[in-house]
C-alpha positions as CSV (number, residue, x, y, z in Angstrom):
1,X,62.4,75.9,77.8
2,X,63.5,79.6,78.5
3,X,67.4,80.7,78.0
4,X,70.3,80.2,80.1
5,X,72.4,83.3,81.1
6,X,76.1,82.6,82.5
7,X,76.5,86.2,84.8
8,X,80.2,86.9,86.9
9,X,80.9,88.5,89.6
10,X,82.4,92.3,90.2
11,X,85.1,93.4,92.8
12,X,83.3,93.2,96.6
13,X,83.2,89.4,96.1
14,X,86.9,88.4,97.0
15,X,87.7,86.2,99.7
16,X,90.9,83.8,100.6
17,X,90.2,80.8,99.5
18,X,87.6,81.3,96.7
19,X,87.4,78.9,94.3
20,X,90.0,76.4,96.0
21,X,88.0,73.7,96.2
22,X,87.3,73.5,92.4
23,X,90.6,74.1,91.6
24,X,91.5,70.7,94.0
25,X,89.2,69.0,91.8
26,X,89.1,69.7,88.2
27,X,92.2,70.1,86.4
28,X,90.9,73.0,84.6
29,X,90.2,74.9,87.1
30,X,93.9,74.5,88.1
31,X,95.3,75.1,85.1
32,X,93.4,78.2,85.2
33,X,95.4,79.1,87.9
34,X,98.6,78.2,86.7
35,X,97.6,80.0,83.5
36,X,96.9,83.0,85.4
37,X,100.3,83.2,87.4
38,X,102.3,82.5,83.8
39,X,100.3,86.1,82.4
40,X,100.6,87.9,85.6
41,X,104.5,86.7,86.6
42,X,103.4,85.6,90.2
43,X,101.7,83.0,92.1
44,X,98.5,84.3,92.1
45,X,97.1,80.8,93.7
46,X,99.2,81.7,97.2
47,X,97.7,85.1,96.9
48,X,94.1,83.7,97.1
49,X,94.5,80.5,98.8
50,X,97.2,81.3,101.4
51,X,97.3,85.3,101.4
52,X,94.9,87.6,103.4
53,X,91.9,89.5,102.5
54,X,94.1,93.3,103.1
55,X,96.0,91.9,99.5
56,X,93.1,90.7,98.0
57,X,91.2,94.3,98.3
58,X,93.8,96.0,96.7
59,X,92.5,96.9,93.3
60,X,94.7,96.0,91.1
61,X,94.8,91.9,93.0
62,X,90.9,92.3,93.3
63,X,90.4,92.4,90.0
64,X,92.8,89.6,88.3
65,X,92.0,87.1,91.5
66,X,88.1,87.6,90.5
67,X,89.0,87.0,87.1
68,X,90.9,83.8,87.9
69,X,88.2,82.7,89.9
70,X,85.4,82.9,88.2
71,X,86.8,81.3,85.1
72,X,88.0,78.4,87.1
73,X,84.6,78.1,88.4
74,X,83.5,78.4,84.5
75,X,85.2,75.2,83.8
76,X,83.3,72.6,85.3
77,X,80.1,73.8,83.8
78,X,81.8,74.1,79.9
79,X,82.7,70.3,81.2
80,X,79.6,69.3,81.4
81,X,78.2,70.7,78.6
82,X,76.5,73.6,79.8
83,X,76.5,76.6,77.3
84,X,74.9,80.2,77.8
85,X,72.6,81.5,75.5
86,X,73.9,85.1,76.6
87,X,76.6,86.4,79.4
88,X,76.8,89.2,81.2
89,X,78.8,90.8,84.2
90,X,79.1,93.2,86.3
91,X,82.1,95.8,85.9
92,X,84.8,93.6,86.7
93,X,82.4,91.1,85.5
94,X,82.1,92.1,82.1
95,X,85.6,90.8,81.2
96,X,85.0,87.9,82.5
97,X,81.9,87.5,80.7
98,X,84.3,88.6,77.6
99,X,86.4,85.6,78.3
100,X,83.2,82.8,78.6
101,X,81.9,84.6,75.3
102,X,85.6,84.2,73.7
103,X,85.9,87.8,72.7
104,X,88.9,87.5,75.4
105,X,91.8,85.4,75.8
106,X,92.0,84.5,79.4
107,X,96.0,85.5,79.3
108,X,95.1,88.7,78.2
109,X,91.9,89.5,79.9
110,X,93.9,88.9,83.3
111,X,96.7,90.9,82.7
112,X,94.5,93.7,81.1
113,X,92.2,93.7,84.4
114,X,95.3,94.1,86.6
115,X,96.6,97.1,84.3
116,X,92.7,98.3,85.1
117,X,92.8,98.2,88.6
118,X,96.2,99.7,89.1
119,X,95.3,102.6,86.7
120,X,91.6,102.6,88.1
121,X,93.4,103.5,91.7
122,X,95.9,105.7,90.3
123,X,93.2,108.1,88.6
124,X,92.1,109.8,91.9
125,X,94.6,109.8,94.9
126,X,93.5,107.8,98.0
127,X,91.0,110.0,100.2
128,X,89.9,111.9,97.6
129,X,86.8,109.9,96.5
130,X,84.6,107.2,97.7
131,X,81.5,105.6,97.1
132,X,78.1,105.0,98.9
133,X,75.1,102.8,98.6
134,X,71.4,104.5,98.9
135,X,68.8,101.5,99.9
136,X,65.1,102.3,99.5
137,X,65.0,105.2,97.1
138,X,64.2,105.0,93.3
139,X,66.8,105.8,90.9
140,X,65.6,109.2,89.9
141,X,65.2,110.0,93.7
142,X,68.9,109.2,93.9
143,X,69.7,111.2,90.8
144,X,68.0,114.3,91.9
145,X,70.4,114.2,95.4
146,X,73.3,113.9,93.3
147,X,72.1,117.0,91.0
148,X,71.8,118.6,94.6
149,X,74.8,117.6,96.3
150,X,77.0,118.4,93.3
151,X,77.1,122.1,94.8
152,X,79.8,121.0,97.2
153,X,81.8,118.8,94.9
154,X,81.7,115.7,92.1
155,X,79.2,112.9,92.8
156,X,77.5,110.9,90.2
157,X,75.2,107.6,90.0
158,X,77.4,104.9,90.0
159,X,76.4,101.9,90.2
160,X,71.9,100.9,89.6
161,X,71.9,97.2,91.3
162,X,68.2,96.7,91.4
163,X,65.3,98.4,92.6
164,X,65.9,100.2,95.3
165,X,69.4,100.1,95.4
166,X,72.1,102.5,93.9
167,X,75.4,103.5,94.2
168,X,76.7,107.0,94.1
169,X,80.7,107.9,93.3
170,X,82.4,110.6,93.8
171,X,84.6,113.4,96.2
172,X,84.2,112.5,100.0
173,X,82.4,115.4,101.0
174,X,79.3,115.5,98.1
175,X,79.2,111.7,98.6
176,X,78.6,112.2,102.3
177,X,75.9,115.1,101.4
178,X,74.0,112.5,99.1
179,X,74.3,109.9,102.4
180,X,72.8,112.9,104.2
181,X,70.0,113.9,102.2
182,X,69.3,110.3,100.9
183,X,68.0,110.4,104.5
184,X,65.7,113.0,104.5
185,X,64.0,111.6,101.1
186,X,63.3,108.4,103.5
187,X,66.3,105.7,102.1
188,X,66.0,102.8,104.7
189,X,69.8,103.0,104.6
190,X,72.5,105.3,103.1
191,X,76.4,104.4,103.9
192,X,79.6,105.4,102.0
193,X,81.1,102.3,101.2
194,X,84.9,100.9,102.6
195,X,86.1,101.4,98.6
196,X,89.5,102.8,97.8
197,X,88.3,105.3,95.0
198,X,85.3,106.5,93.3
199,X,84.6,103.7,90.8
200,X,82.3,104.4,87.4
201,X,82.2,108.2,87.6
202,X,84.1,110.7,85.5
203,X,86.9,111.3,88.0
204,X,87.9,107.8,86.2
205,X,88.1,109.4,83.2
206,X,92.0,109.2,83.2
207,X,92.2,105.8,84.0
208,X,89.9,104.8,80.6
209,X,92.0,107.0,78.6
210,X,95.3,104.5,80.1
211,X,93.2,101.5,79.5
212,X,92.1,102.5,76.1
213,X,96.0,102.6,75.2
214,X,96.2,98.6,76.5
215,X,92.9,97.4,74.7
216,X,94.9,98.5,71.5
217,X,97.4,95.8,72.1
218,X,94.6,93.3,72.5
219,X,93.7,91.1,69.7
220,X,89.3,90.1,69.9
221,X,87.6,87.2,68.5
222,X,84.2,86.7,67.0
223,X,81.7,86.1,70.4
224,X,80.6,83.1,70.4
225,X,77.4,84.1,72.1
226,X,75.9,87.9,72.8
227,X,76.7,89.7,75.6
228,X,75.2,92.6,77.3
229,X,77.0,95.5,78.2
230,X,76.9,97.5,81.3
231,X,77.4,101.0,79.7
232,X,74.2,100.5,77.7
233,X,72.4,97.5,79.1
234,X,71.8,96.5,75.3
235,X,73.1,92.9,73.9
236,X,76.3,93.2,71.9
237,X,78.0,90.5,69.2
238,X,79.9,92.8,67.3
239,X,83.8,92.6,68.2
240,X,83.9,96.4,66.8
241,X,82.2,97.9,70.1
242,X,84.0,96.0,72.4
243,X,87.0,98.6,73.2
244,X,84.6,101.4,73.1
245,X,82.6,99.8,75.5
246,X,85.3,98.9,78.1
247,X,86.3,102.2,78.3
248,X,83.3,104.0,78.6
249,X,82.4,101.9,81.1
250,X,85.3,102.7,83.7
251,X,84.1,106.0,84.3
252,X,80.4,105.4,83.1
253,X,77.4,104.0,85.8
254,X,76.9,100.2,85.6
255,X,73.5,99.8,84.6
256,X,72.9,96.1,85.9
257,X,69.0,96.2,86.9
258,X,68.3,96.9,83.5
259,X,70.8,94.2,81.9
260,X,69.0,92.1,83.6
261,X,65.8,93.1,82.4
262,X,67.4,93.2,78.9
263,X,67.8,89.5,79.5
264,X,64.3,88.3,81.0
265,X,62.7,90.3,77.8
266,X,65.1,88.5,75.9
267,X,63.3,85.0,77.0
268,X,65.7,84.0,79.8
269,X,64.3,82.7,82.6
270,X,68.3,81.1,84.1
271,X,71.0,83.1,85.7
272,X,73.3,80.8,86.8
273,X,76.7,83.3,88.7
274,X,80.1,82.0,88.5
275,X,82.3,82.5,90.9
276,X,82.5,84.2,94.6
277,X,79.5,85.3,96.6
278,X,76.1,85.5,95.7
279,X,75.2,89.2,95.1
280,X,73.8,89.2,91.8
281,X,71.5,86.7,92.2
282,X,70.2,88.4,95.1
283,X,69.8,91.7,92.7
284,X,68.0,89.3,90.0
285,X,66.0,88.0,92.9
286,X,64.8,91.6,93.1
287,X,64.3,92.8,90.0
288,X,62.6,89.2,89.0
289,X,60.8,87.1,91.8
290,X,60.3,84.1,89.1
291,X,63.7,83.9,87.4
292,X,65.7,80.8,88.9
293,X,69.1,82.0,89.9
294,X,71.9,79.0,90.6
295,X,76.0,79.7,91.3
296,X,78.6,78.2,90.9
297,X,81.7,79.0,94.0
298,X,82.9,75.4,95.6
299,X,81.8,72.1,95.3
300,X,78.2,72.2,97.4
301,X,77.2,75.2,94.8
302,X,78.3,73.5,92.0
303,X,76.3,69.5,93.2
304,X,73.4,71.7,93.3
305,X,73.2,74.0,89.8
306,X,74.1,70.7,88.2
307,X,71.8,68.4,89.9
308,X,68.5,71.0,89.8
309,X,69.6,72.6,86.1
């Protein structure tokens, strides 16, 4: 039998509604919820279950109703007695994955995450920066048009998905020179992204340097299983890192292809990705045609990674 590997979501995956119909049937899941709105001092269930998607994409909602989500999708699986051998997310993610590996209290990871987005926004003034994904292109190809482009302004490898598909952040205009001569190299596809700010490049410097003052309030406990780490891609069990880490990694690229590939060397042949959407099983698809990949987002998804796991 190979490992297991418990991997969550980052922001792009919000939708009304997610996770409702887990929350209508375990009370875990709802108490998640309820758990949620107590840390955060609003109902952040009518947010996701009756609010629309223009609140949802706002950073600093994006990234707590993820969170919430996720976890609550989490539950059922801890229920019935599934346990990862490792966990793992992506940005956002990565608290989450903090919070199955119980570095995190879930009270204080939410209200931390919030604190993230709203400083994550604040750091470079809408308009400013954006983001774009390059399809088709190997990393290096991507990081010598960044190297290029940075003659008209900042833009830096952002996020490296899996082969073949990277993310650059930065100021509009180089972002829209790496679009243009991601082109030329022969990317299948190059578009700047509908994101509010520049994600994982130094313009977010400032907003680490906020967070680090917050991860100073928060109290860590021993993991309970090892964790890999998007700044590095390396496995982690040592609370000392942690903060270090999380900060870094705001303004650092997320480095999920080879995470991933930390993993499979690592012996695990599961990913099983709790809570909305699908997208990182569709990167592990791509960086692994023989890994199984479940998730876990509503009832249907959940039968299934139960029934076949």
């Amino acid at each position: 039998m190979g490992k297991l590997a418990f991997i969550f979501p980052g922001q792009g995956a919000q939708s009304v509604g997610m996770g409702k119909e887990i929350c209508e049937n375990f009370k875990a899941s709802s108490d998640i919820f309820e758990e949620a709105s107590e840390s955060l001092g609003f109902d952040i269930k009518k947010m996701i279950f009756e609010g629309d998607i223009e609140t949802l994409k706002i950073t600093e909602n994006t990234q707590p109703t993820i969170l919430t989500t996720s976890i609550a999708c989490l539950m059922p699986l801890l229920e019935n007695g599934k346990k990862p051998d490792v966990v793992a997310g992506l940005s956002l993610g990565e608290y989450t994955a903090h919070v199955a590996a119980s570095t995190m209290l879930f009270k204080d990871a939410v209200a931390l995450v919030k604190k993230r987005g709203k400083y994550m926004q604040e750091a470079v003034p809408l308009g400013v920066g954006t983001m774009a994904a390059i399809l088709g292109l190997e990393g290096q190809d991507v990081i010598d048009c960044c190297k290029e482009a940075s003659s008209v302004g900042i833009v830096e490898p952002a996020n490296f998905n899996c082969p073949g598909q990277v993310v650059v952040a930065g100021e509009v205009k180089a972002v829209e020179k790496v679009v243009e001569l991601a082109k030329e190299k022969g990317a299948k596809r190059s578009m700047v992204l509908p994101v509010s700010a520049p994600f994982h490049c130094s313009m977010l410097k400032p907003a680490g340097d906020k967070l680090a003052l917050e991860l100073g309030n928060i109290n860590l406990n021993e993991f309970k299983c090892p964790l890999v780490t998007n700044v590095t891609a390396k496995y982690i069990n040592d609370t000392s890192v942690v903060k270090d880490l999380l900060v870094r990694q705001v303004s650092s690229p997320t480095l999920w292809e080879e995470s991933v590939k930390s993993m499979l060397n690592d012996g695990v042949d599961t990913f099983v990705e709790i809570g909305p959407g699908k997208a990182l099983s569709g990167f592990i698809k791509k960086i692994n045609k023989e890994a199984r990949t479940f998730n876990v987002e509503d009832m249907e998804s959940l039968k299934k990674t139960l029934s076949e796991m």
